[in-house]
Structures are given as structure tokens and as C-alpha cells.
N, C-alpha and C positions, 0 to 999 in steps of 0.2 A: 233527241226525239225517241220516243219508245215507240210507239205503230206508227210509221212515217203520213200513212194514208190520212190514219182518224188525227192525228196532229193535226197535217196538213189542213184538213179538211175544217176542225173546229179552229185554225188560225182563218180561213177563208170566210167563213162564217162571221168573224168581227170584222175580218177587211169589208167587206160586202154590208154589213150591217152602218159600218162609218163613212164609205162611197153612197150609199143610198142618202144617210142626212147630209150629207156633202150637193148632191145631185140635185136631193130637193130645195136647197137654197136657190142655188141655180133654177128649180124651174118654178120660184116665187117671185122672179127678177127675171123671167125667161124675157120681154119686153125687151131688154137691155142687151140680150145677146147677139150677135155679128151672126149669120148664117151663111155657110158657104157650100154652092153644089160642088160634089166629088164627082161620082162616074156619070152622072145627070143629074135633073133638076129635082130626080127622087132621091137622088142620094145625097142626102145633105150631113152637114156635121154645123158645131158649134164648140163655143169656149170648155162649155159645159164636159163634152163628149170628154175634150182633150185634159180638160184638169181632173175628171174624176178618174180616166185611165192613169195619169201620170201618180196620181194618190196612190192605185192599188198596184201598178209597178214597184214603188218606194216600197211599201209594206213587205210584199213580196221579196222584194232583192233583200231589204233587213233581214228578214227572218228565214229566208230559203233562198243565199247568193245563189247557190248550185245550180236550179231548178232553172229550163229554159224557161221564157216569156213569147205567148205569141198575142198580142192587142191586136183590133183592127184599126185603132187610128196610129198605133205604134211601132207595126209592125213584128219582127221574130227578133229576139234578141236569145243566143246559144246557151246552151247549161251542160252539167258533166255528171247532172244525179241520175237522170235517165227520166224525172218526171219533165212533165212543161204544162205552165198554165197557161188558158185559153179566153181571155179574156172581151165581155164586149161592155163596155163601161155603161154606156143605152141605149138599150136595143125599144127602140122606138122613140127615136130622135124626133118623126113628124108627129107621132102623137105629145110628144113631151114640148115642144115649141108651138102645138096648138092649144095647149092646156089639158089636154085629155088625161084619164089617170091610165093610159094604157101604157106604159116602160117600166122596165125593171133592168137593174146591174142583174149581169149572169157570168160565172165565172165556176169553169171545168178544169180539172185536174186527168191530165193524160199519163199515161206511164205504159212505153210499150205498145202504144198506138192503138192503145184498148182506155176509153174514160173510167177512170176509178172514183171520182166524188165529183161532185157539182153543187154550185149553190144560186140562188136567183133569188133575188133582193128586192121587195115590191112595196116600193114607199109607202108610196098614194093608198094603199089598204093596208098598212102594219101586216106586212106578211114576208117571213122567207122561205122559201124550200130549200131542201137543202137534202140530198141522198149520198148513199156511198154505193159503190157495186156488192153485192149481196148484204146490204145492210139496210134496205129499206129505204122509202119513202116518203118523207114529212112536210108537214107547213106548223112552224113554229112548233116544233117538237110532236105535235101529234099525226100517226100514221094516215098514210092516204092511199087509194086503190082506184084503180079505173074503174069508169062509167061501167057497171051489168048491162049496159042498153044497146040496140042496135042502130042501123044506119037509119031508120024509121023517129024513131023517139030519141035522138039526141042531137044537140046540135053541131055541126064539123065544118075547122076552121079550112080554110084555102090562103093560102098565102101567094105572095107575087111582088115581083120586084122591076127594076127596067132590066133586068140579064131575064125576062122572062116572057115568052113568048106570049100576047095577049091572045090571042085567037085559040091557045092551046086550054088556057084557065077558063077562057068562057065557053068552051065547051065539057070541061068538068063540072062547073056551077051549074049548067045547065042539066047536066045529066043528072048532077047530085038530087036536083029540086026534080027534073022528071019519077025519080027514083024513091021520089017521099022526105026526102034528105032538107036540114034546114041548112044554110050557108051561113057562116059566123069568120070574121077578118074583125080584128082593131089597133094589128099595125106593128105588134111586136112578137115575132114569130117565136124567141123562148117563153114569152109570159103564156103564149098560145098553148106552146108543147108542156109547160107544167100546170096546167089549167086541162090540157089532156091525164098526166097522173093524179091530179085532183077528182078526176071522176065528172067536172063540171065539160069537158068538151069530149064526144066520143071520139075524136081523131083528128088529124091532121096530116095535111098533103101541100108540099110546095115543090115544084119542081125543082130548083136548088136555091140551098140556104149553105154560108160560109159558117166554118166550125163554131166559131166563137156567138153564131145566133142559135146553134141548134145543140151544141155536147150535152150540157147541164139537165137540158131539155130531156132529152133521147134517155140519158140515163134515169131520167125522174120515172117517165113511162116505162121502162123494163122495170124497175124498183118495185112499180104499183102494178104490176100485172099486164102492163100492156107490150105490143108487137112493134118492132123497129126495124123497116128495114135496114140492112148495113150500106154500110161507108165503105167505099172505098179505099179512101185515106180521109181516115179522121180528121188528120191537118190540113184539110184542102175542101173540102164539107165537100156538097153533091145535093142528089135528091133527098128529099124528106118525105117518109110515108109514116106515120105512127101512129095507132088505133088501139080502142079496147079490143079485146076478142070479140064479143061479138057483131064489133062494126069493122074488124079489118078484113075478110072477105070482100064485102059489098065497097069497101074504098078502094081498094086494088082495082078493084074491077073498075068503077068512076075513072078512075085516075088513068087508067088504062095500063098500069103495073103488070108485069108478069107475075101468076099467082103462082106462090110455090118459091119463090127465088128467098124466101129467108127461112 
């Protein structure tokens, strides 16, 4: 490899591009798949989940044995390069077994416990994004930048899971819509966060999202101009806060963020 990053990065890019028509077999045949809840009845997986991670595992170890692997249906497997990928094969399992076109493969490159590239793979509309750290922001090769719009005129996603307190979210929803704010959710929290570098959603707030639905994400929005809160440990995700400028103010505040901490 000559730049280990943009290698890596444009090898992830075809893994991600052959997982996505991989995926969407799978969700033209969704009928047919076994569905089974994990930590509850929202947390579901299928065959689907498990064979397009097992694909972009294989690819990966081919092409970069060294490199740890963290999946979430596969769990951490160790490496001795110092990067590790972050892998969530669909991230939006319930939209993709109801048919909705809301999932996409997202898949982060860590090095040093700081993301260096990301890519997110979105069938159902012939789109990928795909960033590197100080190298921009893209959907299909062309650059992208966060929403100029405020918490008033754009729309901002809230995310929530069963790890997440419901009384806490409906009172952010509530605030948000008090506030002139529109509320936007459709179930896949990275397709959320790079739909926030896209300039199409002014931000995003979950109270906590696992690496592998949020890295890819987080890096697309710093790339395109937008604000990220940090991580605590990359490999263990946390809270999610990510806005344009001039809707992260007024989200921090919703969300009840302490302003100032990034």
C-alpha cells in the first residue's frame, strides 16, 4: 500500500459498494427472512444482517489480515496494524424488513482511536458517501457541506433506541417543535448523520448510538463543515450531538447538552 488511509479507504468503498448489492438481494426476498430480537423486541437482527457482515469481514481480512475488525453482529476480532474497522453491515434492520428504503452498510476506519475514513452505502437511492479526515466530504464523488440553515428552517433528526430513556426523547421532541424546530427519525441513525453532511438534515441528537451506527457518520459531518460532539471512546460510542453551525447552538440547548464542552 502506498497511503495506507486512501488505500484502505478506496478498498472499503468497493467492499461497501458489493455488501450494499449483496443486502439488497436480501431485502427483495426480505419475506423469507427468520427475524430474531436481541437486547429486545427493537433490537432485531436477520440472515441478512449476518451474511453481509460475514462478506465485508472476508474482504477485509483478504486484503488487510493486520487490521482489527469490530462488527456488531460479529463482534471484535484483534489486529497488530494499529487501524480497526467498525463495521455495521444495516443499520436499519426495522426499516429494511419493513421495506422502507431507509438502511444503508456503514463502515469506519479507526486508527489511534481518532476515525480516519468512512464509507456508507445506500442502495435503495444509488448513493455512497464516503470521507476521509481532512479530505472531504462526498456522495458519489461529488463534494457536500452542511445545511447554512438554522434550527427554525431545517429539518432535525432525534434518534432512540430500547437503551434509551423515552420520557427523556419526548421531551426533546417537544422542545424541539416548541422551538419552531421540525422533527425527522426514519430509523437508521448513520444514513441520519450523513444526510446531516449532505446539507439535507440540519442535525442530529441521540442520546447514545454504538460506534459502528455513528463513526462513518460523525466523520462525514466534521468533513462537510458541521459540529461533533466527542466520544469518549470511539470503540464504545456514547451520545450523539451533530449539527450545522448554525443549528448547533439551538440543539445543545434542546437536547439539554452542556454548551461549550466541544
Amino acid at each position: 500500500m502506498t497511503d495506507p488511509i486512501t488505500d484502505r479507504l478506496a478498498m472499503a468503498r468497493q467492499i461497501a459498494a458489493e455488501a450494499g448489492q449483496v443486502a439488497l438481494g436480501f431485502f427483495n426476498m426480505r419475506d423469507q427472512l427468520v427475524i430474531e430480537a436481541k437486547a429486545s423486541p427493537q433490537d432485531i437482527v436477520s440472515r441478512a444482517d449476518r451474511e453481509v457482515e460475514d462478506l465485508i469481514r472476508s474482504r477485509l481480512a483478504e486484503t488487510c489480515p493486520d487490521d482489527a475488525i469490530l462488527g456488531e453482529e460479529g463482534g471484535a476480532t484483534g489486529g497488530r496494524s494499529g487501524f480497526t474497522w467498525v463495521i455495521d453491515p444495516i443499520d436499519g434492520t426495522s426499516p429494511f424488513l419493513a421495506g422502507l428504503p431507509h438502511w444503508c452498510i456503514a463502515i469506519a476506519l479507526v486508527q489511534d482511536e481518532q476515525t480516519v475514513a468512512g464509507v456508507i452505502e445506500v442502495p435503495m437511492a444509488g448513493e455512497q458517501f464516503h470521507s476521509s479526515r481532512g479530505g472531504g466530504a462526498f456522495i458519489n464523488d461529488q463534494p457536500i457541506r452542511v445545511s447554512t440553515g438554522t434550527l427554525r428552517d431545517t429539518l432535525v433528526a432525534i434518534g432512540a433506541s430500547h437503551r434509551t430513556d423515552p420520557d427523556h426523547v419526548a421531551q426533546v421532541i417537544g422542545q424541539l417543535m416548541r422551538d419552531g424546530g421540525i422533527f425527522y427519525r426514519n430509523g437508521s441513525g448513520a444514513l441520519m448523520l450523513a444526510s446531516v453532511a449532505a446539507g439535507r438534515l440540519g442535525g442530529y441528537y441521540e442520546p447514545h448510538m454504538h460506534p459502528w451506527d455513528c463513526l462513518a457518520g460523525m466523520l462525514m459531518v466534521e468533513e462537510a463543515g458541521g459540529r461533533c460532539a466527542p466520544l469518549a471512546d470511539p470503540l464504545k460510542g456514547g451520545l450523539i450531538l451533530t449539527a450545522a453551525p448554525g443549528v448547533w447552538d439551538d440543539l445543545g440547548r434542546v437536547a439539554g447538552w452542556e454548551k461549550g464542552a466541544a
